[in-house]
Biotite code that builds the C-alpha atoms (Angstrom):
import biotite.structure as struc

atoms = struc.array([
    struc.Atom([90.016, 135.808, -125.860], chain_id="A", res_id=1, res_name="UNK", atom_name="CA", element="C"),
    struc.Atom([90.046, 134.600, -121.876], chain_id="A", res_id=2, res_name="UNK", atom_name="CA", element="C"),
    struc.Atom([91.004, 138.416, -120.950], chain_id="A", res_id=3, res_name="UNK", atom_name="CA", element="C"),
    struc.Atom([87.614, 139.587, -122.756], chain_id="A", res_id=4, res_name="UNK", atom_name="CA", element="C"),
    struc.Atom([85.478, 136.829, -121.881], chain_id="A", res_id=5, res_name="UNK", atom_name="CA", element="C"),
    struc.Atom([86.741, 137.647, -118.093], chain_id="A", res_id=6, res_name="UNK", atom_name="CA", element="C"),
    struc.Atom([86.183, 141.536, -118.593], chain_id="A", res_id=7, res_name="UNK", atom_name="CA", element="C"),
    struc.Atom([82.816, 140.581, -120.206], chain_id="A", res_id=8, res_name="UNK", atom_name="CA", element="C"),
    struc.Atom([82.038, 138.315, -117.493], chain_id="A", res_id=9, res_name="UNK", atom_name="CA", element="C"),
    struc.Atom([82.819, 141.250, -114.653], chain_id="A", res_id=10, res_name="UNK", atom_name="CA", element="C"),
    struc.Atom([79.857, 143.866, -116.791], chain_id="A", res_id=11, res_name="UNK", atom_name="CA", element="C"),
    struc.Atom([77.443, 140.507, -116.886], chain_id="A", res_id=12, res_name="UNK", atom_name="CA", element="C"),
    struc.Atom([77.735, 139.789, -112.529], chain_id="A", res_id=13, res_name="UNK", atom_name="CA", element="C"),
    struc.Atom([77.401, 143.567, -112.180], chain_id="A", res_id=14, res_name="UNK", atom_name="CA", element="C"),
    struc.Atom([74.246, 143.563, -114.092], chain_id="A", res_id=15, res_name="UNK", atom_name="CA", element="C"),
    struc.Atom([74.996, 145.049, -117.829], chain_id="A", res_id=16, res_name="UNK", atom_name="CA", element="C"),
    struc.Atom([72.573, 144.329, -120.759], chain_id="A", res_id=17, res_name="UNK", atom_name="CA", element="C"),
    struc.Atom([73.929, 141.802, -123.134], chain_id="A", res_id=18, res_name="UNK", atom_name="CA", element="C"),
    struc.Atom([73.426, 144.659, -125.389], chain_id="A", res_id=19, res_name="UNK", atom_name="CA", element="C"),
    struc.Atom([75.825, 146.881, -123.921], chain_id="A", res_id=20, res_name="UNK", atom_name="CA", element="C"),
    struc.Atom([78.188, 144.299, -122.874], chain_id="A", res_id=21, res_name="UNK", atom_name="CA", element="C"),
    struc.Atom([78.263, 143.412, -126.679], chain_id="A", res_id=22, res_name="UNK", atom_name="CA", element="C"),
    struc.Atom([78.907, 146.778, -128.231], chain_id="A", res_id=23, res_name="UNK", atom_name="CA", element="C"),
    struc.Atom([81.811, 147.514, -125.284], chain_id="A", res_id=24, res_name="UNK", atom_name="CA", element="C"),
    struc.Atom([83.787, 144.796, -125.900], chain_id="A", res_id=25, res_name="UNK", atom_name="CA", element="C"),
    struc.Atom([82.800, 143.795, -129.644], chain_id="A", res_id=26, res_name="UNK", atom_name="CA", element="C"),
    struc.Atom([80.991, 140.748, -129.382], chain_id="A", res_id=27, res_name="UNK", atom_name="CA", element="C"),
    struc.Atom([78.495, 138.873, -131.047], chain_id="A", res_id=28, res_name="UNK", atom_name="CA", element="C"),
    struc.Atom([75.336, 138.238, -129.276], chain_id="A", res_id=29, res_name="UNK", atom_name="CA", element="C"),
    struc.Atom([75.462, 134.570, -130.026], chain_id="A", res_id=30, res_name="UNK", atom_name="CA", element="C"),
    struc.Atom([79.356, 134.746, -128.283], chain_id="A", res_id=31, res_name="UNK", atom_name="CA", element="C"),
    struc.Atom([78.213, 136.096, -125.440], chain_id="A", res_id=32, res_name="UNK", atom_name="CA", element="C"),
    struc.Atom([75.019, 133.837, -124.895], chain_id="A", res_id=33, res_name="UNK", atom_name="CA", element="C"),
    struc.Atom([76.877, 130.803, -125.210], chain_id="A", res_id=34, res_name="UNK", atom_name="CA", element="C"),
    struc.Atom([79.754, 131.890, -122.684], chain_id="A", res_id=35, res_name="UNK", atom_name="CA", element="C"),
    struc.Atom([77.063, 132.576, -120.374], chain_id="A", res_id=36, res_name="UNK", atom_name="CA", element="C"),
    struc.Atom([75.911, 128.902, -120.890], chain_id="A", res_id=37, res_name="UNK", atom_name="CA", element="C"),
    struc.Atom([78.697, 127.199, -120.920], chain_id="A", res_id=38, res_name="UNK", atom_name="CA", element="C"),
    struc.Atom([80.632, 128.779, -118.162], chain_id="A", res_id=39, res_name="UNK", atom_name="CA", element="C"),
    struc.Atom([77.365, 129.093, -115.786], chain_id="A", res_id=40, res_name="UNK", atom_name="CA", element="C"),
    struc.Atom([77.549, 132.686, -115.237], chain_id="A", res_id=41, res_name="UNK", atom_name="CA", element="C"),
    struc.Atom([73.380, 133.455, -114.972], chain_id="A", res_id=42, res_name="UNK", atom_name="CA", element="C"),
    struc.Atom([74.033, 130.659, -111.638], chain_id="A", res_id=43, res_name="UNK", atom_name="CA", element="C"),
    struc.Atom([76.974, 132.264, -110.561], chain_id="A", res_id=44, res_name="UNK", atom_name="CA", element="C"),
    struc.Atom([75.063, 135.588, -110.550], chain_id="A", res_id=45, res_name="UNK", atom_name="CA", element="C"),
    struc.Atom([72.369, 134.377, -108.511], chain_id="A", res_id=46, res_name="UNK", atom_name="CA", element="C"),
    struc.Atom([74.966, 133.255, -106.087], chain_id="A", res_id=47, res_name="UNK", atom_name="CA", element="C"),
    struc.Atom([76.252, 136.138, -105.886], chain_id="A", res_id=48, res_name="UNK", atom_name="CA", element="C"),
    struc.Atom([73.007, 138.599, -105.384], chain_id="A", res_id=49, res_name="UNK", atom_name="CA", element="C"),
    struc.Atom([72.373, 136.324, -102.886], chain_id="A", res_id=50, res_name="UNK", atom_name="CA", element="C"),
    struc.Atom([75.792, 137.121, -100.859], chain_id="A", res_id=51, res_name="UNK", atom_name="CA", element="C"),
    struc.Atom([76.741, 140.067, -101.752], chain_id="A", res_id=52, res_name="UNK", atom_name="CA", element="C"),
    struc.Atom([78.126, 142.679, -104.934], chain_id="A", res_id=53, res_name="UNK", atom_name="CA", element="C"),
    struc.Atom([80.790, 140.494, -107.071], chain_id="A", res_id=54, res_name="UNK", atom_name="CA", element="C"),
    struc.Atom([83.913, 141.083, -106.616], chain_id="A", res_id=55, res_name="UNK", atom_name="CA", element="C"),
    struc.Atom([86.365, 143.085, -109.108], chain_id="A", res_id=56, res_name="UNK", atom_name="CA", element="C"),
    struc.Atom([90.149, 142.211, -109.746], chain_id="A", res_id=57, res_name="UNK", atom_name="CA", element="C"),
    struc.Atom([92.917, 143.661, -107.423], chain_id="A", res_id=58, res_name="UNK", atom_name="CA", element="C"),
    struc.Atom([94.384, 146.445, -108.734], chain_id="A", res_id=59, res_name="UNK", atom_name="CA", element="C"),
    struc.Atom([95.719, 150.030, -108.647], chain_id="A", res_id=60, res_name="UNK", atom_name="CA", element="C"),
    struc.Atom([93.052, 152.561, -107.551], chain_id="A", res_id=61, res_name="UNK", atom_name="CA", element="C"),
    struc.Atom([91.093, 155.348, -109.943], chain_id="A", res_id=62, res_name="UNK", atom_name="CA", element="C"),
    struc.Atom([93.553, 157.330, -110.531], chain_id="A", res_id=63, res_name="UNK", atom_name="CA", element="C"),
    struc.Atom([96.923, 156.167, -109.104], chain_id="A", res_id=64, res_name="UNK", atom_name="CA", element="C"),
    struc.Atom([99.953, 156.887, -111.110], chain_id="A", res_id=65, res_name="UNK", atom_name="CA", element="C"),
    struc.Atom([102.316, 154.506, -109.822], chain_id="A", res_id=66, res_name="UNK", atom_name="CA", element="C"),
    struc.Atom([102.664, 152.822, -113.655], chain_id="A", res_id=67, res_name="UNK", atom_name="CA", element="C"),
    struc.Atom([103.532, 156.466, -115.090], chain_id="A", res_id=68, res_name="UNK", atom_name="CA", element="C"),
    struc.Atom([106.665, 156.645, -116.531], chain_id="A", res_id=69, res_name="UNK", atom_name="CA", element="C"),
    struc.Atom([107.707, 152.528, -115.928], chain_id="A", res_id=70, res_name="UNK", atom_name="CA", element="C"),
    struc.Atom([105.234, 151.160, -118.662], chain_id="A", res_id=71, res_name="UNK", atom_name="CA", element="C"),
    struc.Atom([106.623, 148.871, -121.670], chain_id="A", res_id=72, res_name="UNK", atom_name="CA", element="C"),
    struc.Atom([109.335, 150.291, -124.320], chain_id="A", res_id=73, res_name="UNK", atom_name="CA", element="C"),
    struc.Atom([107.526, 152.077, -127.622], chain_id="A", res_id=74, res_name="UNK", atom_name="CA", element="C"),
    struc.Atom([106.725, 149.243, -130.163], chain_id="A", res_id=75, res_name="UNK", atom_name="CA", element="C"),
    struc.Atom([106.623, 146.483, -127.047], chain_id="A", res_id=76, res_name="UNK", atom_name="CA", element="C"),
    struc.Atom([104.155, 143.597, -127.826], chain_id="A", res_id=77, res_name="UNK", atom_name="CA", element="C"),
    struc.Atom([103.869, 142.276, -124.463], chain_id="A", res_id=78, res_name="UNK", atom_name="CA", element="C"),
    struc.Atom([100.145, 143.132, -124.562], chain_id="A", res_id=79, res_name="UNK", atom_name="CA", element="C"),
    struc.Atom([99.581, 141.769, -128.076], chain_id="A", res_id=80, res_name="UNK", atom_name="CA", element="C"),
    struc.Atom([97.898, 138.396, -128.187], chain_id="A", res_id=81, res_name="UNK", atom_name="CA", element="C"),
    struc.Atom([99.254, 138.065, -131.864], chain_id="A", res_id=82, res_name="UNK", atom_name="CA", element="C"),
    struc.Atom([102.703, 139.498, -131.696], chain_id="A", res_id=83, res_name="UNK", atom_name="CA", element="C"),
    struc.Atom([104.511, 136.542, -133.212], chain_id="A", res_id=84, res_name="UNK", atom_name="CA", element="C"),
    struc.Atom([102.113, 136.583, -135.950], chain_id="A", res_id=85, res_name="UNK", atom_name="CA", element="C"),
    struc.Atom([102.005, 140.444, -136.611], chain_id="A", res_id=86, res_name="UNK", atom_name="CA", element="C"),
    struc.Atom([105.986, 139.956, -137.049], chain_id="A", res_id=87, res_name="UNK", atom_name="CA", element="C"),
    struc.Atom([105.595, 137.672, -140.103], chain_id="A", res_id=88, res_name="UNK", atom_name="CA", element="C"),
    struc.Atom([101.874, 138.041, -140.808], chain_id="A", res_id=89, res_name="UNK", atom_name="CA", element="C"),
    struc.Atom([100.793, 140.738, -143.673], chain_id="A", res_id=90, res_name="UNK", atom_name="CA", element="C"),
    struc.Atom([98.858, 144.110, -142.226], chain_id="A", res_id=91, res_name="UNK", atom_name="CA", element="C"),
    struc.Atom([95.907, 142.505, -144.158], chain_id="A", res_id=92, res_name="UNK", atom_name="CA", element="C"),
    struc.Atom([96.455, 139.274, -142.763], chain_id="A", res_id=93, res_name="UNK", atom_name="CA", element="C"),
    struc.Atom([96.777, 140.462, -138.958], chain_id="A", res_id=94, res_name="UNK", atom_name="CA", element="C"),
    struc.Atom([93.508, 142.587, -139.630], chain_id="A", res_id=95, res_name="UNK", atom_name="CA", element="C"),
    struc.Atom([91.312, 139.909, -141.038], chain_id="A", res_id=96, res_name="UNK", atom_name="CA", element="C"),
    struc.Atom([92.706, 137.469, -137.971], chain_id="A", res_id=97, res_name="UNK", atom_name="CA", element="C"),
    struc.Atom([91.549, 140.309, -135.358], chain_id="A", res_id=98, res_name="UNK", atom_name="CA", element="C"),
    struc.Atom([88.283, 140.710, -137.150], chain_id="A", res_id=99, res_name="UNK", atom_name="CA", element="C"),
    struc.Atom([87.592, 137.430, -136.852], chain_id="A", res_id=100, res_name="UNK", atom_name="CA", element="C"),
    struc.Atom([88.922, 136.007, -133.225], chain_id="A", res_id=101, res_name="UNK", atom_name="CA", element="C"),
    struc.Atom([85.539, 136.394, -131.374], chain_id="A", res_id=102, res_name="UNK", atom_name="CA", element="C"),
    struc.Atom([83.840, 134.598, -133.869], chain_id="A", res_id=103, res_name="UNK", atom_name="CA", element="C"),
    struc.Atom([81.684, 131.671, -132.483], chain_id="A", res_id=104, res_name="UNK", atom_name="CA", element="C"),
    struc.Atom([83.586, 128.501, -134.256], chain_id="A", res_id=105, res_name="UNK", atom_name="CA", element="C"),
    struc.Atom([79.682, 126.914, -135.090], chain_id="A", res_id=106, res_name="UNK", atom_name="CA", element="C"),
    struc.Atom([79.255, 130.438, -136.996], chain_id="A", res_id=107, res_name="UNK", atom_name="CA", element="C"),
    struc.Atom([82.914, 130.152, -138.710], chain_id="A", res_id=108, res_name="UNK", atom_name="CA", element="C"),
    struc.Atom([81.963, 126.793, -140.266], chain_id="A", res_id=109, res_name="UNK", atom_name="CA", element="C"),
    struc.Atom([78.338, 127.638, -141.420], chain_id="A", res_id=110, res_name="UNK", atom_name="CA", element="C"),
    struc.Atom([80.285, 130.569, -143.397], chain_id="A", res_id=111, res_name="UNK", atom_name="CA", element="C"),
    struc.Atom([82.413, 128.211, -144.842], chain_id="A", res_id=112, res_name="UNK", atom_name="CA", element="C"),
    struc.Atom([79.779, 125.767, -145.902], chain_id="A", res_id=113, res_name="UNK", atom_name="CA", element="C"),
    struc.Atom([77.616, 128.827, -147.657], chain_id="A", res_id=114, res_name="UNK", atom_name="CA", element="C"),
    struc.Atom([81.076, 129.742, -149.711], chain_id="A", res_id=115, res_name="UNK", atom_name="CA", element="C"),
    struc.Atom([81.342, 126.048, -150.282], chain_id="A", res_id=116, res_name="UNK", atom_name="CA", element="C"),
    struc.Atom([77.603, 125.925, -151.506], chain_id="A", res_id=117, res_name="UNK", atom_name="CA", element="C"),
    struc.Atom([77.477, 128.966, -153.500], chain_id="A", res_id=118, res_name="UNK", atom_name="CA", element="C"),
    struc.Atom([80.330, 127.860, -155.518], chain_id="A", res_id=119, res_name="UNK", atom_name="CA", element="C"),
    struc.Atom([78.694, 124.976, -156.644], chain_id="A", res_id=120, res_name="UNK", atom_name="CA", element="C"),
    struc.Atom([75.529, 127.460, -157.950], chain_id="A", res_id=121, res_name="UNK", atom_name="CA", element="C"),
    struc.Atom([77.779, 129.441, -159.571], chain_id="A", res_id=122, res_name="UNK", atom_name="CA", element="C"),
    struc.Atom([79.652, 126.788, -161.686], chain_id="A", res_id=123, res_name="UNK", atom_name="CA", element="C"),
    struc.Atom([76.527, 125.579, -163.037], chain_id="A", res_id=124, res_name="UNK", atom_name="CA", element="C"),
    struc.Atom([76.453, 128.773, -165.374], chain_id="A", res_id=125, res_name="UNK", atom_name="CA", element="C"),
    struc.Atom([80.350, 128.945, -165.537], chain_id="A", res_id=126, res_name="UNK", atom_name="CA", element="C"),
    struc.Atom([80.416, 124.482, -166.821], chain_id="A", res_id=127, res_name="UNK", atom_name="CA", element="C"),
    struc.Atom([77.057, 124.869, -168.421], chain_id="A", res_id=128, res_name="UNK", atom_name="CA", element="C"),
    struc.Atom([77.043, 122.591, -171.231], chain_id="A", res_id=129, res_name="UNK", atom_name="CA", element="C"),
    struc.Atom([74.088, 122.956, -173.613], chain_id="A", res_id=130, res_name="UNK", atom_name="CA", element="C"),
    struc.Atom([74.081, 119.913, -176.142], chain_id="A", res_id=131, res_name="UNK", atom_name="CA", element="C"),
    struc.Atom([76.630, 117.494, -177.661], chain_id="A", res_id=132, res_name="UNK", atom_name="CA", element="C"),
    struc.Atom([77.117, 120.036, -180.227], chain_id="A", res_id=133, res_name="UNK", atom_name="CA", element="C"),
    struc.Atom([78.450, 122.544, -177.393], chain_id="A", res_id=134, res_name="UNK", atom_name="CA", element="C"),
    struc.Atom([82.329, 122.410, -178.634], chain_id="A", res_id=135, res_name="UNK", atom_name="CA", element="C"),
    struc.Atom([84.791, 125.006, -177.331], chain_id="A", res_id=136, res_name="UNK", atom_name="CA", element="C"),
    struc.Atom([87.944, 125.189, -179.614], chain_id="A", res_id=137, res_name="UNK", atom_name="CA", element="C"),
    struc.Atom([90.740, 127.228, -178.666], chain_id="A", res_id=138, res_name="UNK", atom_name="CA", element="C"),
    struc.Atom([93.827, 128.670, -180.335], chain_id="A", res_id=139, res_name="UNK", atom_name="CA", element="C"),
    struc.Atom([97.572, 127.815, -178.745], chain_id="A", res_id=140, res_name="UNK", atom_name="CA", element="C"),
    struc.Atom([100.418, 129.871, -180.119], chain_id="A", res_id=141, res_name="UNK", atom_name="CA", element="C"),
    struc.Atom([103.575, 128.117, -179.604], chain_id="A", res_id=142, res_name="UNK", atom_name="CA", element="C"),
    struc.Atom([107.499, 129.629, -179.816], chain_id="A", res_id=143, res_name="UNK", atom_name="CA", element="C"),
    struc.Atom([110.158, 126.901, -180.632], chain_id="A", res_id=144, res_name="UNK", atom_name="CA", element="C"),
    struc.Atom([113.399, 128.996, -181.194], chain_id="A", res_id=145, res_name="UNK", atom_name="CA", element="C"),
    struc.Atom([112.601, 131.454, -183.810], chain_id="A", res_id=146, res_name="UNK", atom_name="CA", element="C"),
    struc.Atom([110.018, 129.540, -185.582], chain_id="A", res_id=147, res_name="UNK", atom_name="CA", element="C"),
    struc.Atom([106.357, 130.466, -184.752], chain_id="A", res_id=148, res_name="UNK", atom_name="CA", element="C"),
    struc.Atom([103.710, 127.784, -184.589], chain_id="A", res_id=149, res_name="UNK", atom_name="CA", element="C"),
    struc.Atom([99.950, 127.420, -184.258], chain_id="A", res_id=150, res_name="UNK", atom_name="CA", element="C"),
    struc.Atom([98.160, 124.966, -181.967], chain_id="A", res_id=151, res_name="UNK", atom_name="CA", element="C"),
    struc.Atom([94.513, 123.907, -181.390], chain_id="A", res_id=152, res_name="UNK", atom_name="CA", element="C"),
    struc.Atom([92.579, 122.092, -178.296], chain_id="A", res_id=153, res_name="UNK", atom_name="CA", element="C"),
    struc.Atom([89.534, 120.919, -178.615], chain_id="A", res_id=154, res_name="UNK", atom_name="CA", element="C"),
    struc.Atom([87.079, 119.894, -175.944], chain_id="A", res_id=155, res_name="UNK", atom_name="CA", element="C"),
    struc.Atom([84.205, 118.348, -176.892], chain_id="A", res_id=156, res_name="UNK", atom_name="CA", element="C"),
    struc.Atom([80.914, 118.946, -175.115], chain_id="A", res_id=157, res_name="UNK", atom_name="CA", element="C"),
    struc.Atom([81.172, 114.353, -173.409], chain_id="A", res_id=158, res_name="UNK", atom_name="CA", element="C"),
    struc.Atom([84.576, 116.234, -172.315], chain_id="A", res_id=159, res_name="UNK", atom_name="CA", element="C"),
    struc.Atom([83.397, 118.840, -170.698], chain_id="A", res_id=160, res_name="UNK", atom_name="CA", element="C"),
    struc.Atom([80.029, 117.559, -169.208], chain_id="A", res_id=161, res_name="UNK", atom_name="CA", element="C"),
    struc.Atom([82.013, 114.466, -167.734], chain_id="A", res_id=162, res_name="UNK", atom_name="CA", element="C"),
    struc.Atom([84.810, 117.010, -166.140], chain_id="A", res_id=163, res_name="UNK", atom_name="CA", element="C"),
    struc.Atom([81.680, 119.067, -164.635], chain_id="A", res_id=164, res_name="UNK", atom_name="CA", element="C"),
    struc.Atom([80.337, 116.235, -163.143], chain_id="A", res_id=165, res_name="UNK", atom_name="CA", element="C"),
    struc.Atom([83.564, 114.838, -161.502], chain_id="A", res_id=166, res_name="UNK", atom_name="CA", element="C"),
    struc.Atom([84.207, 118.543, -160.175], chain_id="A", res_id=167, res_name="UNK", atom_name="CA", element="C"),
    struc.Atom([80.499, 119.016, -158.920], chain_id="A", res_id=168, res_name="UNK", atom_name="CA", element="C"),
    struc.Atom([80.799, 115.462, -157.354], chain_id="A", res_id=169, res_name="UNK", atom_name="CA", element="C"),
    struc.Atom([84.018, 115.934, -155.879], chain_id="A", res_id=170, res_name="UNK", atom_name="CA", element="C"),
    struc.Atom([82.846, 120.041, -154.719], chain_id="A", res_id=171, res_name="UNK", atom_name="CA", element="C"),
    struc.Atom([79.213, 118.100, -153.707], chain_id="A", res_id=172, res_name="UNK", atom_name="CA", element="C"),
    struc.Atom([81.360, 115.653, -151.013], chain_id="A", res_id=173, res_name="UNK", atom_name="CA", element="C"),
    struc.Atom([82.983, 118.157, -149.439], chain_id="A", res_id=174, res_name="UNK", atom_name="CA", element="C"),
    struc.Atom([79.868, 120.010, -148.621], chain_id="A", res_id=175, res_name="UNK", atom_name="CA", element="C"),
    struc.Atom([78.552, 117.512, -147.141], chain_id="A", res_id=176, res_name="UNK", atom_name="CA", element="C"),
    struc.Atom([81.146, 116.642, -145.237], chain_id="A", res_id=177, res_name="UNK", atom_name="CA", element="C"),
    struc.Atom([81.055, 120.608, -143.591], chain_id="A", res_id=178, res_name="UNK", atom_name="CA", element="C"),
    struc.Atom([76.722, 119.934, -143.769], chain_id="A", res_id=179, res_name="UNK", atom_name="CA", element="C"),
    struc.Atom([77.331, 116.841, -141.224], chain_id="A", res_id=180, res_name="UNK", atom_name="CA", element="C"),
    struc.Atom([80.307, 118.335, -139.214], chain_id="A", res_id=181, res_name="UNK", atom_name="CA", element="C"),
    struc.Atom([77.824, 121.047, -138.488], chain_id="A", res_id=182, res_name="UNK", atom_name="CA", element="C"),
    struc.Atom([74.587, 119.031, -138.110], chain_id="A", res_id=183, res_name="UNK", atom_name="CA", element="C"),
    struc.Atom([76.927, 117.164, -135.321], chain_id="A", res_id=184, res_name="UNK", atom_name="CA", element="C"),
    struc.Atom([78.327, 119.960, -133.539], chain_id="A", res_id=185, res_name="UNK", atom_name="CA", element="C"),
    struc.Atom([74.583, 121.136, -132.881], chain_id="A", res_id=186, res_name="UNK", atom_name="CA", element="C"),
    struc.Atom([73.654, 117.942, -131.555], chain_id="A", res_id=187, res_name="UNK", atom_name="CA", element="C"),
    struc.Atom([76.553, 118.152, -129.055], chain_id="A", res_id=188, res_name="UNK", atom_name="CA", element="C"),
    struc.Atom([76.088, 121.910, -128.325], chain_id="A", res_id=189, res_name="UNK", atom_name="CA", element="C"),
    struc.Atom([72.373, 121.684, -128.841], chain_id="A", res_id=190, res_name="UNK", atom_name="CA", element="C"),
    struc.Atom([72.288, 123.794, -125.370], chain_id="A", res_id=191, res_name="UNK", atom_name="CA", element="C"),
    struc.Atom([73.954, 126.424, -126.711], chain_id="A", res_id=192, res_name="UNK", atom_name="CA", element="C"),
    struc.Atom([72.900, 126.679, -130.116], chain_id="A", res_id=193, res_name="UNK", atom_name="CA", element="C"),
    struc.Atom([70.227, 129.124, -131.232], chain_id="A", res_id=194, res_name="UNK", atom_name="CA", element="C"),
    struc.Atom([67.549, 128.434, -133.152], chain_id="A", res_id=195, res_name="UNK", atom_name="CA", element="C"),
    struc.Atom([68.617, 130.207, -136.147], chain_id="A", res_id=196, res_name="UNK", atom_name="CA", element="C"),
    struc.Atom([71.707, 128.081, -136.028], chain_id="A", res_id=197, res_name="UNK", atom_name="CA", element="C"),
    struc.Atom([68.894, 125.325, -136.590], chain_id="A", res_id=198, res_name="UNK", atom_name="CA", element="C"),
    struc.Atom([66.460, 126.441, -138.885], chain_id="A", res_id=199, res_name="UNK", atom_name="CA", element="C"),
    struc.Atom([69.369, 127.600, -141.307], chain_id="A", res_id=200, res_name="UNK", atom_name="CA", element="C"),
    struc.Atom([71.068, 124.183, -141.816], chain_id="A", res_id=201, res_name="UNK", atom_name="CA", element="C"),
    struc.Atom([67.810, 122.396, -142.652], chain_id="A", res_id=202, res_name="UNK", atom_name="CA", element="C"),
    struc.Atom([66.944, 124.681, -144.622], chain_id="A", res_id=203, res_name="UNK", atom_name="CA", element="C"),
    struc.Atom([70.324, 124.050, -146.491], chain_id="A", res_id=204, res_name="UNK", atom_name="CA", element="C"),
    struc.Atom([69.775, 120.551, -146.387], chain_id="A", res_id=205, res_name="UNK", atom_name="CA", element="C"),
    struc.Atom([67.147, 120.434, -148.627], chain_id="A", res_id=206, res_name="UNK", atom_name="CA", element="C"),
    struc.Atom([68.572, 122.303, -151.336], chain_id="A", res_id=207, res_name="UNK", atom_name="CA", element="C"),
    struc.Atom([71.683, 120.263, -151.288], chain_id="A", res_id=208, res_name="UNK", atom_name="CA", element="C"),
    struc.Atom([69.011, 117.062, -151.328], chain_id="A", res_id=209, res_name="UNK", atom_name="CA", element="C"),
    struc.Atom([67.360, 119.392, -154.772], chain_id="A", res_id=210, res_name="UNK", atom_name="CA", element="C"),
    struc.Atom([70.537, 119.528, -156.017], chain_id="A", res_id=211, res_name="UNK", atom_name="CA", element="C"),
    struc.Atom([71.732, 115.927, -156.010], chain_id="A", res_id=212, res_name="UNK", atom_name="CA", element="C"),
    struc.Atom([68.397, 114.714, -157.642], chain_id="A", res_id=213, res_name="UNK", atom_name="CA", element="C"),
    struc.Atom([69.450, 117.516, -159.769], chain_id="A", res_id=214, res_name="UNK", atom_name="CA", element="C"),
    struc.Atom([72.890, 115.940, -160.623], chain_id="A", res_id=215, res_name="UNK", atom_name="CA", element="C"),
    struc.Atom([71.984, 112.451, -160.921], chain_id="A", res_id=216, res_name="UNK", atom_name="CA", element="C"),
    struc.Atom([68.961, 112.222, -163.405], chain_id="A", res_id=217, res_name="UNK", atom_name="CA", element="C"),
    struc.Atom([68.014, 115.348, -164.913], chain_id="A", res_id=218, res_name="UNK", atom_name="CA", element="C"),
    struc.Atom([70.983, 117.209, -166.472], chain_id="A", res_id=219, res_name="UNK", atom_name="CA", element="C"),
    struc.Atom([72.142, 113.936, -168.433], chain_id="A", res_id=220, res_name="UNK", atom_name="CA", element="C"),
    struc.Atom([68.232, 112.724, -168.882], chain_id="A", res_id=221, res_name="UNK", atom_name="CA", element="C"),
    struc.Atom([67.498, 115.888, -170.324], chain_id="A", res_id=222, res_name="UNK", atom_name="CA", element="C"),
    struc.Atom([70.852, 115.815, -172.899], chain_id="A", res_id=223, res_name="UNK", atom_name="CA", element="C"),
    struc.Atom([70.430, 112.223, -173.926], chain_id="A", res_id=224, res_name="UNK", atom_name="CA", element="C"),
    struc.Atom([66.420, 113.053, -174.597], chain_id="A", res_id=225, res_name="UNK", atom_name="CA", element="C"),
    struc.Atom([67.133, 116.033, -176.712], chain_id="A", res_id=226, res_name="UNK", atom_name="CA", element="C"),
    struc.Atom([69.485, 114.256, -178.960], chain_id="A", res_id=227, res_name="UNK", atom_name="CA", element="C"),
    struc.Atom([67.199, 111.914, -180.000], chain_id="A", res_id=228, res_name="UNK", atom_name="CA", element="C"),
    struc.Atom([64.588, 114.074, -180.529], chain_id="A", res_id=229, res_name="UNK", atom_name="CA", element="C"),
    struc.Atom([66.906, 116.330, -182.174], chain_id="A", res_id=230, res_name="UNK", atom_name="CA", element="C"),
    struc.Atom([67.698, 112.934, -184.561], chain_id="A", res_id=231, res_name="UNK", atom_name="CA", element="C"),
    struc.Atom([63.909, 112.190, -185.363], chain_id="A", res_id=232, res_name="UNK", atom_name="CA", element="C"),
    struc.Atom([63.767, 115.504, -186.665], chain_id="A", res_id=233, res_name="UNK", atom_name="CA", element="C"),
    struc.Atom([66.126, 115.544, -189.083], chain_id="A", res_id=234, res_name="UNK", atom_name="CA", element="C"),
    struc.Atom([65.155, 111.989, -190.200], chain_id="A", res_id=235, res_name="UNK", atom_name="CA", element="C"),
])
């Protein structure tokens, strides 16, 4: 990471688009704005302009061949930033871990707070429970020796409404805990952030605030309601 935010940092104080600089060393725009933030480089530029061209690394000329023929043994990982990993590390593994090393760490956590949240939609239809009558019943074979024997479970639909809730609570916590890490880390970075970074976690906010009223009154409201009704009828 410091050898491309250096490299990156030479084709900013020579004048390259952000653009450019992005798609040459495979970097986010958001990377590469806050680097020039947080490291000062649009004041360093000035400074520079002011006394001169900036000044590249030492090194061999265009062209020299000195290296050829003394370079590092076939297979050598002295340039590889994970070899230690890549020795133990899966292929897929290594790949997803390069893929995702320039990442901006406020952008890593939002992505793991919309997997978080989107989980939670998607077990309401998976834990869906639609009335006290909603009974699952499931048949267990069983082997003791040679003898062959048949066994039920039965979960009742209190069962499973009161296991939804204590996942959903549990599932609810934990996204709020990644909702306030975030909200924090924007305060302190608030400099650096963008204001997508911004707009997206209020945004977020308010559906997690939907979704708690949500929780709380109307799913068990709405149950307890239809049962009576349900017993008025038939009365």
């Amino acid at each position: 990471m410091n050898e491309i935010r250096e490299k990156a940092k030479q084709d900013y104080m020579e004048g390259m688009k952000y653009k450019d600089i992005c798609e040459k060393h495979n970097l986010s725009i958001n990377t590469l704005k806050s680097w020039v933030k947080r490291y000062g480089w649009a004041d360093e530029r000035k400074k520079q302009n002011k006394k001169g061209a900036y000044k590249r690394k030492r090194g061999a000329p265009i062209g020299n061949k000195n290296a050829v023929g003394h370079g590092a043994p076939p297979k050598n990982k002295n340039a590889e930033k994970h070899g230690f990993f890549s020795k133990y590390l899966p292929e897929e593994t290594m790949n997803i871990i390069q893929e995702i090393k320039e990442k901006n760490p406020l952008d890593i956590l939002w992505e793991n707070i919309q997997i978080q949240y989107a989980a939670i939609i998607r077990a309401q239809r998976i834990m869906f429970v639609e009335d006290r009558n909603d009974k699952t019943v499931e048949k267990v074979e069983e082997r003791r020796e040679k003898i062959k024997g048949e066994r039920w479970e039965v979960q009742q639909a209190w069962d499973k409404q009161a296991n939804f809730l204590q996942a959903q609570s549990r599932a609810m916590a934990e996204l709020r805990n990644m909702i306030k890490q975030y909200d924090e880390s924007l305060h302190a970075n608030r400099d650096l952030v963008t204001e997508e970074q911004k707009a997206r976690i209020e945004k977020l906010k308010a559906e997690v605030d939907r979704i708690k009223e949500d929780k709380g009154d109307k799913p068990v409201r709405v149950v307890i309601v239809d049962d009576i009704e349900g017993e008025k009828d038939e009365s």
